[in-house]
Backbone as a chain_set.jsonl record, in Angstrom:
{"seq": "XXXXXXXXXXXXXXXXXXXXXXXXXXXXXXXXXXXXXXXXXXXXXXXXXXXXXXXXXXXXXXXXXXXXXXXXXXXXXXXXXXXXXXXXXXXXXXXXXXXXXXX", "coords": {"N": [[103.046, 79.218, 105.201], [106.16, 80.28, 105.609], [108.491, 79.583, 106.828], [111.099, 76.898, 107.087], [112.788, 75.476, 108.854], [114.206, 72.99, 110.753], [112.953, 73.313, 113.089], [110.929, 74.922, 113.133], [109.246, 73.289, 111.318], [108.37, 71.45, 113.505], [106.985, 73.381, 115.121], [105.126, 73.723, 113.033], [103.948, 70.956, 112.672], [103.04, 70.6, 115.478], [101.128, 72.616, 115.474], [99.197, 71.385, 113.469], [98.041, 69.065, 114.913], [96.864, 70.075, 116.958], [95.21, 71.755, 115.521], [93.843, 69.465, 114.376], [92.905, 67.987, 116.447], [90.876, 69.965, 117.405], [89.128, 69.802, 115.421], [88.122, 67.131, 115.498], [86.893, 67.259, 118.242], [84.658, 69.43, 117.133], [83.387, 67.461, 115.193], [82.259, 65.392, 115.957], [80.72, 66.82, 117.487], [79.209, 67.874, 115.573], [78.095, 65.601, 114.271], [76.694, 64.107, 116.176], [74.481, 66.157, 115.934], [73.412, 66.177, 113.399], [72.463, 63.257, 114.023], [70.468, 63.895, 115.915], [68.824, 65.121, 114.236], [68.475, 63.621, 112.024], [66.973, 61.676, 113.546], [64.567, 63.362, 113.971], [63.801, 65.21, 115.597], [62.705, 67.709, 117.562], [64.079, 70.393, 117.428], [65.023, 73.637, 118.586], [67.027, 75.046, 118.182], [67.965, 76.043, 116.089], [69.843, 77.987, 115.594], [72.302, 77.346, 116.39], [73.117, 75.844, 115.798], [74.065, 75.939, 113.065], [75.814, 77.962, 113.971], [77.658, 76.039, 114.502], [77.829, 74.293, 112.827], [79.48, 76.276, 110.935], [81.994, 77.017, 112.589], [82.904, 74.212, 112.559], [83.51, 73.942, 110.099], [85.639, 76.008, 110.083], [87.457, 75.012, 111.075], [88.172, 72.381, 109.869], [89.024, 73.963, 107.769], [91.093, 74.728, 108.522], [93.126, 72.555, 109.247], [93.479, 71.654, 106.949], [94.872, 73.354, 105.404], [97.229, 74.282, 107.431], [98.333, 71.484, 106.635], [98.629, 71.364, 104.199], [100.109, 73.634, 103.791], [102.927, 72.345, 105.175], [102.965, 70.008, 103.168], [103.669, 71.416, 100.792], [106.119, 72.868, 101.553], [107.956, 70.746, 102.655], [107.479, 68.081, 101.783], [106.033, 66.918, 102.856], [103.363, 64.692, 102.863], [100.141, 64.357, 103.789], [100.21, 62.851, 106.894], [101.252, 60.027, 105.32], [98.93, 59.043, 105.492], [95.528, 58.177, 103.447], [93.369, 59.535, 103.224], [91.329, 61.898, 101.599], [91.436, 64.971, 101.811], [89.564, 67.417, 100.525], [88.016, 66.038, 99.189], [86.449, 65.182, 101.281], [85.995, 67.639, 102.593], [84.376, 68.874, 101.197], [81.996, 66.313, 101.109], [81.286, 66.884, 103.626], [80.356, 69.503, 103.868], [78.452, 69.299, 101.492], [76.674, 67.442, 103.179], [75.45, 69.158, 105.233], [74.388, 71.411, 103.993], [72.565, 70.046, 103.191], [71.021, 69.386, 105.249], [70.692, 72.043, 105.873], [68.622, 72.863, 104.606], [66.563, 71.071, 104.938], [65.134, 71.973, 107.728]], "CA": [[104.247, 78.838, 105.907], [106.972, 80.735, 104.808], [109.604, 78.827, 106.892], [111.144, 75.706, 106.642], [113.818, 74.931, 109.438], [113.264, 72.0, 111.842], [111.939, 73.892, 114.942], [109.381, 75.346, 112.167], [108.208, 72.087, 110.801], [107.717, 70.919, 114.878], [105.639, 74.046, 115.479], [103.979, 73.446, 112.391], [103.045, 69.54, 113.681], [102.456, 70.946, 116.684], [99.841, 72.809, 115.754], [98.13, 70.506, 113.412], [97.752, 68.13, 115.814], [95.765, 71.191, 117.98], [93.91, 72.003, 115.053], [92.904, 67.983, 114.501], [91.843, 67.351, 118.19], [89.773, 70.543, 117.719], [88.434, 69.286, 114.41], [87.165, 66.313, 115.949], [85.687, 67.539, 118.921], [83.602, 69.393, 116.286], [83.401, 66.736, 114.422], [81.3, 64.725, 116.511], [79.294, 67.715, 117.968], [78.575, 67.772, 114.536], [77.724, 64.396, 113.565], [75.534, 64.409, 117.145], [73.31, 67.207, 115.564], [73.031, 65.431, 112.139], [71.707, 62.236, 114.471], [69.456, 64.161, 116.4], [68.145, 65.617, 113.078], [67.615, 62.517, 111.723], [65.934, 61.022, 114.502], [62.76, 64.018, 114.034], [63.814, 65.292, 117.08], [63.031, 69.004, 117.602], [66.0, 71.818, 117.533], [64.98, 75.244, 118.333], [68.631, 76.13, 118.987], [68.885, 76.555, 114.802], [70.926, 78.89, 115.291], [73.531, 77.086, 117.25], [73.719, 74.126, 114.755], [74.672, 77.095, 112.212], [77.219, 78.384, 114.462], [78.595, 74.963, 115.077], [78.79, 74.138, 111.816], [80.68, 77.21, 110.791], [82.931, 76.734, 113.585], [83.344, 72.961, 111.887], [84.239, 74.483, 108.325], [86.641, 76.622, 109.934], [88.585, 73.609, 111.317], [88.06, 71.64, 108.498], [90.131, 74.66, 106.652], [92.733, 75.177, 109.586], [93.7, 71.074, 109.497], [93.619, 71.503, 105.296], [96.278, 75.155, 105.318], [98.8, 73.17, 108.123], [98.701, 70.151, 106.166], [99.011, 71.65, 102.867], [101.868, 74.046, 104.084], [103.348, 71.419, 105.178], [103.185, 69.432, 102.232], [104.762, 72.676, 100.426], [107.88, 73.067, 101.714], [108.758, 69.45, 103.096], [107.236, 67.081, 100.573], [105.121, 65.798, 103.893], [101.739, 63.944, 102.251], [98.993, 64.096, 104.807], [101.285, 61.736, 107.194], [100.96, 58.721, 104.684], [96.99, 58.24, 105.149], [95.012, 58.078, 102.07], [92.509, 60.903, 103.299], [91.083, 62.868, 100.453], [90.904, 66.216, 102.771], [89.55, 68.131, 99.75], [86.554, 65.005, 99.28], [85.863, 64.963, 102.928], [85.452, 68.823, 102.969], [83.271, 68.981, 100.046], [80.997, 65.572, 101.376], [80.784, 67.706, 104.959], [79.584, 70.756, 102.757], [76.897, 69.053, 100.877], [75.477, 67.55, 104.248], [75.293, 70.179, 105.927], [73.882, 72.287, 103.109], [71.107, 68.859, 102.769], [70.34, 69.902, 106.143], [69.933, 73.515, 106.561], [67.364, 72.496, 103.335], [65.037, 70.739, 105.559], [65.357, 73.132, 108.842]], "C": [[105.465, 79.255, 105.11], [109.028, 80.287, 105.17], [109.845, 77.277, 106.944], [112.524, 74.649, 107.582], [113.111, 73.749, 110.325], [112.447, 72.272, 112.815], [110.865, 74.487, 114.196], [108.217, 74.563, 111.972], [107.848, 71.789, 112.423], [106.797, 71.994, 115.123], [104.968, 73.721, 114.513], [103.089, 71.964, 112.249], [102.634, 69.861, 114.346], [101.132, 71.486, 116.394], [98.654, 72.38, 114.965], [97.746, 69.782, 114.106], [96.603, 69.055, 116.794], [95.085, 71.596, 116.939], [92.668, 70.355, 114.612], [92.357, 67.853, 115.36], [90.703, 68.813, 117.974], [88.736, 70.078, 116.822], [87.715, 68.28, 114.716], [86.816, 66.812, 117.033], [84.538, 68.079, 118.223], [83.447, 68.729, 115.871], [82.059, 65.99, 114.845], [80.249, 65.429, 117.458], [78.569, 67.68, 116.346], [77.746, 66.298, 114.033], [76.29, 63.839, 114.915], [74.434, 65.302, 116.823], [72.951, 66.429, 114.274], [72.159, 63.915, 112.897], [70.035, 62.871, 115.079], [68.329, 64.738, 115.171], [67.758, 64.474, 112.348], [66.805, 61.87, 112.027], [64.081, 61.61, 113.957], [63.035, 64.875, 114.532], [63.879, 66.917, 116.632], [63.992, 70.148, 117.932], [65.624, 72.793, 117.38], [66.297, 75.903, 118.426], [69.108, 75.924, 117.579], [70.159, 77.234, 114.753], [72.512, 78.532, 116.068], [74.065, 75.907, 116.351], [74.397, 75.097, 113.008], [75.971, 77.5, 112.673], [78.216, 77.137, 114.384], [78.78, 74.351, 114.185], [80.264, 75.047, 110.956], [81.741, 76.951, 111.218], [84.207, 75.288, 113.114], [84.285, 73.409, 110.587], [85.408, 74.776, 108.98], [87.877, 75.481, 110.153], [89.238, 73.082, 110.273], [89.461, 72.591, 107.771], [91.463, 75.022, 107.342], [93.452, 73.927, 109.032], [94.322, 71.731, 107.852], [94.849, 72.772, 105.05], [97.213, 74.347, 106.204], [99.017, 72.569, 107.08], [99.403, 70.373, 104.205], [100.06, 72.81, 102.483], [103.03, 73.188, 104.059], [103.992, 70.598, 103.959], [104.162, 70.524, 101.166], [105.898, 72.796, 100.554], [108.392, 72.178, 102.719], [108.428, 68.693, 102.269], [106.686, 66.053, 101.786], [103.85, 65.567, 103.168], [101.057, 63.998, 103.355], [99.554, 62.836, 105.949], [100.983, 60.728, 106.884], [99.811, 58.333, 104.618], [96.68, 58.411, 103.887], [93.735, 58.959, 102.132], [92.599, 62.014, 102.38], [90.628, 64.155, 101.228], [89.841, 66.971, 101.606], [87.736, 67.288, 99.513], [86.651, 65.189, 100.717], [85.129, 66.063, 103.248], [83.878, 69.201, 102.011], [81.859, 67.537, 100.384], [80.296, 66.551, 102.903], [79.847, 68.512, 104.437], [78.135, 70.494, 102.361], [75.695, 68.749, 102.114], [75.155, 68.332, 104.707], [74.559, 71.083, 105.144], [72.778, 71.081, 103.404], [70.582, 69.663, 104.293], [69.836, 71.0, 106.392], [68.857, 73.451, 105.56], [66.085, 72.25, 104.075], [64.643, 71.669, 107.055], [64.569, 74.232, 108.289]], "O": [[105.774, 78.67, 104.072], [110.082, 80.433, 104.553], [108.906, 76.486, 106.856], [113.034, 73.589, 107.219], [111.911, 73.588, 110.546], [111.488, 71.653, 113.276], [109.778, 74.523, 114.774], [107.014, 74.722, 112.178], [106.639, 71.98, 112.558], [105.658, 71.602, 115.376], [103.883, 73.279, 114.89], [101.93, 71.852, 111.85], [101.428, 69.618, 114.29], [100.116, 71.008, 116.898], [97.493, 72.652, 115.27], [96.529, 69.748, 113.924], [95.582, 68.534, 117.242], [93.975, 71.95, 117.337], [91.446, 70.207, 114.57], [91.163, 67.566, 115.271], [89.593, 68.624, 118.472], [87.584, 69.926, 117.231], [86.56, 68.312, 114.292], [85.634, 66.972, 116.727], [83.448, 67.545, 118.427], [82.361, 69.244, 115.607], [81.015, 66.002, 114.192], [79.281, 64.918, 118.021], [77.373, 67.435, 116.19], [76.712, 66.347, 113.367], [75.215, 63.332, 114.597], [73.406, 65.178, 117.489], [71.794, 66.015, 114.351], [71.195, 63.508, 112.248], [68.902, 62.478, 114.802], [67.11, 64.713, 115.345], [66.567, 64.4, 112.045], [65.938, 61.397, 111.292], [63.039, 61.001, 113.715], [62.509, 65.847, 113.99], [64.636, 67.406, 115.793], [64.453, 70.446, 119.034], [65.664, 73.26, 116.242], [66.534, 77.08, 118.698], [70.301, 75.667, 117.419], [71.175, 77.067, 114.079], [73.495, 79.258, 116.223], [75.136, 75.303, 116.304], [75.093, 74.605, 112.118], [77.013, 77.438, 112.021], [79.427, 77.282, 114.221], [79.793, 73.653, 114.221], [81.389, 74.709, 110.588], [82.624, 76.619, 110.427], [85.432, 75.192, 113.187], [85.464, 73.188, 110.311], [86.362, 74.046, 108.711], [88.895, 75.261, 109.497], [90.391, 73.208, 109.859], [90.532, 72.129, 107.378], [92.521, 75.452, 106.882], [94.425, 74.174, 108.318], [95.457, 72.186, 107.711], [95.697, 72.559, 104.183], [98.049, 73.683, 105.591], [99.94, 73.005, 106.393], [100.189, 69.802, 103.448], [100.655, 72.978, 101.419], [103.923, 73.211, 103.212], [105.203, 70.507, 103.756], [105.329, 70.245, 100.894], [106.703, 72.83, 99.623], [109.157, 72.6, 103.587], [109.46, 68.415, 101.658], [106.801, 64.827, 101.787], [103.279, 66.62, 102.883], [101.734, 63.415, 104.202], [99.134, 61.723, 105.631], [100.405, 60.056, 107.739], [99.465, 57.42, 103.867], [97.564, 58.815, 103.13], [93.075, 59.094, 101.101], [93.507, 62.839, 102.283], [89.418, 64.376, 101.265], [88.833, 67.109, 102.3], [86.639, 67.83, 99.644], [87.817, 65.58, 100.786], [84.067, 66.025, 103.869], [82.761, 69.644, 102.277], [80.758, 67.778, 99.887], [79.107, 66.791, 103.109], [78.64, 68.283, 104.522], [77.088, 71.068, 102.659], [74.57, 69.23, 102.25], [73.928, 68.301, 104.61], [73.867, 71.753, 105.91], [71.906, 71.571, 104.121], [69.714, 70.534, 104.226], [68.772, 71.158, 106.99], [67.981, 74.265, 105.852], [65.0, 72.826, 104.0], [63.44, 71.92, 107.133], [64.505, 75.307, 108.885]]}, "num_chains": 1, "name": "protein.A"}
């Protein structure tokens, strides 16, 4: 983010907010495949729980580049939550790695 006027910072809310709502819709396609994987439950569509994690990461790193632009050149904090983006990405990571282990 190389600007910093007001109508900047609103597109650049703007489109965290569109990369969060996408982040959770993955989010919970994701966390729906981690259930069904726990369950037992058979998944020949490997290769779609691959894609759809990918897909997750990328989010994951869209939300984390806004937010940390952001924080850059306004002195905005993650808007006041106490969300360790950086731990969150790295606990996602490991599950997801635990899983493609047993797969």
């Amino acid at each position: 983010m190389k600007k910093t006027g007001p109508e900047d910072r609103e597109e650049a809310l703007r489109k965290l907010e569109a990369a969060r709502e996408t982040f959770e819709v993955l989010r919970g396609a994701v966390l729906a495949t981690v259930r069904r994987l726990q369950s037992g439950e058979d998944m020949p569509e490997a290769g779609k729980v691959r894609s759809s994690a990918a897909d997750f990461a990328r989010a994951l790193n869209q939300v984390m580049e806004i937010e940390n632009g952001l924080a850059k050149h306004s002195g905005w904090q993650n808007g006041g939550g106490t969300l360790d983006l950086a731990d969150a990405r790295r606990e996602v990571l490991e599950r997801l790695a635990r899983r493609a282990g047993r797969g």
